[in-house]
C-alpha positions as a Python dict, from the first residue, in 0.01 Angstrom:
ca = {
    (1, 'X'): (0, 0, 0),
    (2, 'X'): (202, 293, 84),
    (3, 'X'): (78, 584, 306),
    (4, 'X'): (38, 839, 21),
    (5, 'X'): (-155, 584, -161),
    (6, 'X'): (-383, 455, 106),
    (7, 'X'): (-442, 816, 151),
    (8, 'X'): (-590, 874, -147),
    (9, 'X'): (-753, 540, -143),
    (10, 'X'): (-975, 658, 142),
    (11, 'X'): (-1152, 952, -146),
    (12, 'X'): (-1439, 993, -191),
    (13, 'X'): (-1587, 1026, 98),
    (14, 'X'): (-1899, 1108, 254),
    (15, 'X'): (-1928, 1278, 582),
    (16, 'X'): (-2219, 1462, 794),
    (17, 'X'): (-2175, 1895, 789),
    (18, 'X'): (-2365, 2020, 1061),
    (19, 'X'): (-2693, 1906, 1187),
    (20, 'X'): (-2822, 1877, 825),
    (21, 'X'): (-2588, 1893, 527),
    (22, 'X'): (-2343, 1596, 369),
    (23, 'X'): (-2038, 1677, 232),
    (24, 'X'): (-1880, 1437, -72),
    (25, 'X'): (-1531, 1565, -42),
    (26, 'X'): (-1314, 1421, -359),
    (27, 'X'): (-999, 1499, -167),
    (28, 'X'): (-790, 1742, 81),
    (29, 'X'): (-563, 1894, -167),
    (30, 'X'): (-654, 2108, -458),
    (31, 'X'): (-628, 1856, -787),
    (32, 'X'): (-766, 1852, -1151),
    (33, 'X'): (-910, 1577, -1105),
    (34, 'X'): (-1105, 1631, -769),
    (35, 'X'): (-1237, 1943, -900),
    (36, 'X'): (-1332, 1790, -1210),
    (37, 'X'): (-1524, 1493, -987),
    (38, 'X'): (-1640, 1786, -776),
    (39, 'X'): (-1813, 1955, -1071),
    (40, 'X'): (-1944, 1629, -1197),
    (41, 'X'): (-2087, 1456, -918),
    (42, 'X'): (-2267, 1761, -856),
    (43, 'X'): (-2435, 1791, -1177),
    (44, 'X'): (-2540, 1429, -1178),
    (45, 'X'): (-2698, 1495, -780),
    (46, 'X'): (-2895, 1805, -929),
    (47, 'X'): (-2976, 1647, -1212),
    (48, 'X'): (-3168, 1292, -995),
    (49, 'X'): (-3340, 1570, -782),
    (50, 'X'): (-3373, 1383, -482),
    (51, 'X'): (-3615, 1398, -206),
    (52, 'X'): (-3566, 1586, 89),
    (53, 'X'): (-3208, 1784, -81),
    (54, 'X'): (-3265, 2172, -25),
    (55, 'X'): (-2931, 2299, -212),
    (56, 'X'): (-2596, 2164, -379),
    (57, 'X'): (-2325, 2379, -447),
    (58, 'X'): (-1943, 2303, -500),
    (59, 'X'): (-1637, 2362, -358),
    (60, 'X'): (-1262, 2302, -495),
    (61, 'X'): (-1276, 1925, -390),
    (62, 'X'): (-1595, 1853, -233),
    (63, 'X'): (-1999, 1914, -284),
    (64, 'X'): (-2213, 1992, -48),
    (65, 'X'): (-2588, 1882, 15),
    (66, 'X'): (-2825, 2061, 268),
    (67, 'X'): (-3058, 1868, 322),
    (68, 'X'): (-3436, 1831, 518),
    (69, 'X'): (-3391, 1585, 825),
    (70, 'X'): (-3820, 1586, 795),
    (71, 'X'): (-3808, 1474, 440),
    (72, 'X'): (-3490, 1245, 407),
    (73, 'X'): (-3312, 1055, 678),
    (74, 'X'): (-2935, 1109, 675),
    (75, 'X'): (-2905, 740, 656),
    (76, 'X'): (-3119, 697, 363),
    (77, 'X'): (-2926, 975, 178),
    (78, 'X'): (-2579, 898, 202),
    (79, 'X'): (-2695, 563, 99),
    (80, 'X'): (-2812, 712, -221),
    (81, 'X'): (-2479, 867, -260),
    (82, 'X'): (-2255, 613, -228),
    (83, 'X'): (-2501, 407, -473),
    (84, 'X'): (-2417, 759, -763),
    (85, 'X'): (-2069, 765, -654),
    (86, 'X'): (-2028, 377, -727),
    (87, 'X'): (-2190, 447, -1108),
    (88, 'X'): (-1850, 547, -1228),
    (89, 'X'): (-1474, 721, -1192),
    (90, 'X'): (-1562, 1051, -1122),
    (91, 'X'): (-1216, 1164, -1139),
    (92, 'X'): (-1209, 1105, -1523),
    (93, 'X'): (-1606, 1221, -1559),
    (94, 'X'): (-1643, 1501, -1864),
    (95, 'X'): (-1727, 1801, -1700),
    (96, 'X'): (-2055, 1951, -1686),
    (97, 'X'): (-2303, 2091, -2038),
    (98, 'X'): (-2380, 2401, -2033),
    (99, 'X'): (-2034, 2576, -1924),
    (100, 'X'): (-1947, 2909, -2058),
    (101, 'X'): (-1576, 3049, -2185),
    (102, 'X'): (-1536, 3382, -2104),
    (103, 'X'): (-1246, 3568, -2303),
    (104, 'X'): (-1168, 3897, -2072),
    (105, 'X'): (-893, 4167, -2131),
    (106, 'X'): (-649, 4210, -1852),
    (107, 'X'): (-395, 4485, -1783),
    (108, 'X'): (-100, 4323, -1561),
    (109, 'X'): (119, 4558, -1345),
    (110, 'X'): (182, 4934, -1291),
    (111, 'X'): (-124, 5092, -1084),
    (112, 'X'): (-336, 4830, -1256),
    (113, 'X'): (-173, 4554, -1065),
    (114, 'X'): (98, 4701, -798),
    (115, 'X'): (222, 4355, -656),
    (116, 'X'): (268, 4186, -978),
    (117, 'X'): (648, 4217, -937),
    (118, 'X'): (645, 4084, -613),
    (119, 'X'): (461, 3773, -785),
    (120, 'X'): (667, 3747, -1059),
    (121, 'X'): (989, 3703, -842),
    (122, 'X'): (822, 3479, -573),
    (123, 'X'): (723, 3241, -896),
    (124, 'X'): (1060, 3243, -1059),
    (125, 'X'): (967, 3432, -1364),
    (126, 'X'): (1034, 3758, -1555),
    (127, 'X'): (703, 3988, -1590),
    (128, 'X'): (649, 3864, -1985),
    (129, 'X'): (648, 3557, -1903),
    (130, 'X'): (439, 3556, -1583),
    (131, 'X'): (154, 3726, -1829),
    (132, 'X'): (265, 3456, -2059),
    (133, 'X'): (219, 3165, -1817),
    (134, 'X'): (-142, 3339, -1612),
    (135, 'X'): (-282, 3405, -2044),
    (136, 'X'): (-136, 3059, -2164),
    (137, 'X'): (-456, 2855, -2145),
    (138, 'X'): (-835, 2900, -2037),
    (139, 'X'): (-832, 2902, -1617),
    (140, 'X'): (-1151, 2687, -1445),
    (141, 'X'): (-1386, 2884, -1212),
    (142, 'X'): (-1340, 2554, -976),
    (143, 'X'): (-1547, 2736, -705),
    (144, 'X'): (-1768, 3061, -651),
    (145, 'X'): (-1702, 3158, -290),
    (146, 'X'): (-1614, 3447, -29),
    (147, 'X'): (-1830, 3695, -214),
    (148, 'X'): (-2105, 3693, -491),
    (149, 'X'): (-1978, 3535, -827),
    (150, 'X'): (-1614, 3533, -697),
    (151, 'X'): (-1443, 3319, -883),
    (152, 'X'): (-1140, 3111, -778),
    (153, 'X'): (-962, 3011, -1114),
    (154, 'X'): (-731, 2758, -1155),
    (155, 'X'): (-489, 2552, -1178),
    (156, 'X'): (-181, 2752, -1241),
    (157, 'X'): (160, 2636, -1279),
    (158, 'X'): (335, 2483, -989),
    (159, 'X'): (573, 2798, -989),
    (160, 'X'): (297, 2943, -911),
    (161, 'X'): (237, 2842, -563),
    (162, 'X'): (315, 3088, -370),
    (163, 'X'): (167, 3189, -41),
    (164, 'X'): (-30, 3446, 87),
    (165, 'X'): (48, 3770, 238),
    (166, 'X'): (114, 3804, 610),
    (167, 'X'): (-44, 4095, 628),
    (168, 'X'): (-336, 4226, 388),
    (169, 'X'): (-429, 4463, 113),
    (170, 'X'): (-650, 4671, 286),
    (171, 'X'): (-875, 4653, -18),
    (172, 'X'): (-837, 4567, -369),
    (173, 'X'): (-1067, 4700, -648),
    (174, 'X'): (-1391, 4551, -821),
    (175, 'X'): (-1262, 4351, -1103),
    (176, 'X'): (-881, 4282, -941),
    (177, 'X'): (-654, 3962, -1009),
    (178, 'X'): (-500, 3855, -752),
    (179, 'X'): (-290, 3547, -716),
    (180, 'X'): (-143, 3282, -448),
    (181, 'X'): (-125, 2918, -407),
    (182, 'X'): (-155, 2897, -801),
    (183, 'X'): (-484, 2988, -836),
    (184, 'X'): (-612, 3361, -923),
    (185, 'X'): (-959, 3516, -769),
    (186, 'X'): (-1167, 3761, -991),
    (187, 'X'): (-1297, 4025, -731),
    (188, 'X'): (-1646, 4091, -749),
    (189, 'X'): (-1645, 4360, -528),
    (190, 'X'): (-1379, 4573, -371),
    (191, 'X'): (-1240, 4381, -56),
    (192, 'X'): (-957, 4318, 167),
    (193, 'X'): (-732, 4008, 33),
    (194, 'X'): (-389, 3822, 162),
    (195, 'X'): (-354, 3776, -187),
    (196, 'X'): (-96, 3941, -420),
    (197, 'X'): (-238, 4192, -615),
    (198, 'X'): (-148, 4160, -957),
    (199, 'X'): (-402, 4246, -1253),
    (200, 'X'): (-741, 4440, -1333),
    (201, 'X'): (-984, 4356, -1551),
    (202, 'X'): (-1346, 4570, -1634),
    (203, 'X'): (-1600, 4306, -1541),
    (204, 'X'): (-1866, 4357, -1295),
    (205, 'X'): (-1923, 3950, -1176),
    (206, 'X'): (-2243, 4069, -990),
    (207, 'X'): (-2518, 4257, -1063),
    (208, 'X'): (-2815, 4198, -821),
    (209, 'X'): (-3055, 4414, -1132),
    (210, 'X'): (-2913, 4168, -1379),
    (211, 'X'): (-3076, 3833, -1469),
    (212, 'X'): (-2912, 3634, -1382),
    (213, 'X'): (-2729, 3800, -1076),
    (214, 'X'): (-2440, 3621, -1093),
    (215, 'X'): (-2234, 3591, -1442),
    (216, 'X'): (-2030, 3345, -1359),
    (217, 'X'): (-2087, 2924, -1216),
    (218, 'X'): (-1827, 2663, -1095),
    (219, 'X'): (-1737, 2519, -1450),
    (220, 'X'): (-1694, 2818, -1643),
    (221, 'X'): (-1380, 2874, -1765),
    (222, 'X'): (-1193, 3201, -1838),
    (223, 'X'): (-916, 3341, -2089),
    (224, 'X'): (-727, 3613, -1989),
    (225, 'X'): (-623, 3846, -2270),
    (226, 'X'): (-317, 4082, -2178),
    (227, 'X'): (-378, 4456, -2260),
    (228, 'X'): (-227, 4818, -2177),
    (229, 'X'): (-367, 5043, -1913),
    (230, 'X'): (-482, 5297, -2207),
    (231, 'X'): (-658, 4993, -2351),
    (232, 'X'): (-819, 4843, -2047),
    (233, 'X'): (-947, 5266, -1978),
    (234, 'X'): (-1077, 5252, -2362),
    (235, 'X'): (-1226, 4902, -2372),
    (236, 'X'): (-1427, 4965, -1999),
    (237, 'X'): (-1555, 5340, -2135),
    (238, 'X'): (-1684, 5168, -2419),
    (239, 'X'): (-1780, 4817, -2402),
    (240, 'X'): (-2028, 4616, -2185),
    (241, 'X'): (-1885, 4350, -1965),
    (242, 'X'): (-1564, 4534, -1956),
    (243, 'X'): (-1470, 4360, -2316),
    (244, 'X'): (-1522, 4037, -2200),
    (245, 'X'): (-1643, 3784, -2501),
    (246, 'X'): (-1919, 3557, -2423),
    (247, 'X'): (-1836, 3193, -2615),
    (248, 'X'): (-2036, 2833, -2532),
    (249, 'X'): (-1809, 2524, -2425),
    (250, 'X'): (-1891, 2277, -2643),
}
């Protein structure tokens, strides 16, 4: 067995967080696959509701468990794990019910999205088709994180893995795309990023008056839909969710 293989041989894993959380990690480098086991495994955990587990919640490769030392032993729960994660190839698992598509119009460039021909040359590609490439296909929210509903969306081409910023955007709007290391984050709320700034959309990801909070969960999946400034101003003064299209996954 060769070292890249023996690698990957040692995934999944299960390993203590802290003084009482488990992590399952699925692997150390963003993948399909791992995300996809990720999404799974977690699904099947919340769905056997198991003694003594206070949370579960996802990240690109791994899920996490928190977990009450009073009710559950560490011992006795990461031997419940290993018993799921023997059940079957999570790598190959179908992804969780329940998902939601989101189809959102985007304006790329200009004011809307003042790095996106920095982007564009880092990933090799003129601006039509960089908007081709990031609209091509439905992007995974593979994880929630940094700030309410924040998506990080992915995977994006492998010309698209490009770093991040030395220095960074002091703050990016609510509703920005911005893009490195071929993924894209949604902003939920205006922020400082390293990231590239190229994109806006109209959608307001978190509402704490709305029920439910949060629009979006790791699963979901969203299509970009290119549009002009002029449209993305006309769509947001006049339609909810900043034109975004609500559809079920099957």
């Amino acid at each position: 067995m060769n070292a890249q293989a023996a690698k990957e041989a040692s995934f999944p894993e299960i390993c203590q967080t802290g003084y009482a959380g488990l992590a399952v990690r699925f692997g150390d480098h963003l993948n399909e696959a791992g995300n996809r086991a990720s999404l799974a495994f977690a699904s099947e955990v919340i769905g056997a509701d198991l003694d003594g587990v206070l949370e579960v919640s996802t990240a690109l490769q791994s899920v996490l468990l928190r977990y009450d030392p009073l009710l559950v032993s560490p011992d006795l729960l990461r031997a419940t794990l290993a018993t799921l994660l023997a059940q079957r190839d999570w790598y190959a698992a179908p992804l969780p019910e329940g998902r939601v598509l989101w189809e959102v119009p985007a304006c790329f460039g200009g004011g809307y999205g003042p790095q996106f021909e920095k982007a564009c040359s880092l990933s090799g590609v003129s601006g039509a088709k960089a908007v081709a490439e990031l609209c091509a296909k439905p992007l995974r929210v593979q994880a929630i994180g940094f700030a309410p509903s924040q998506p990080y969306l992915g995977e994006l081409p492998p010309n698209w893995d490009i770093p991040r910023q030395a220095r960074l955007n002091p703050q990016v709007p609510k509703g920005a795309l911005v893009v490195a290391i071929r993924q894209i984050v949604l902003f939920s709320v205006p922020s400082p990023t390293g990231w590239l700034h190229i994109g806006q959309t109209g959608l307001s990801l978190f509402d704490p008056a709305r029920d439910p909070a949060f629009m979006l969960r790791a699963g979901d999946e969203i299509a970009l839909r290119p549009v002009s400034g002029a449209e993305l101003e006309a769509i947001c003064a006049s339609e909810p969710f900043g034109g975004a299209v609500r559809r079920t996954l099957p």
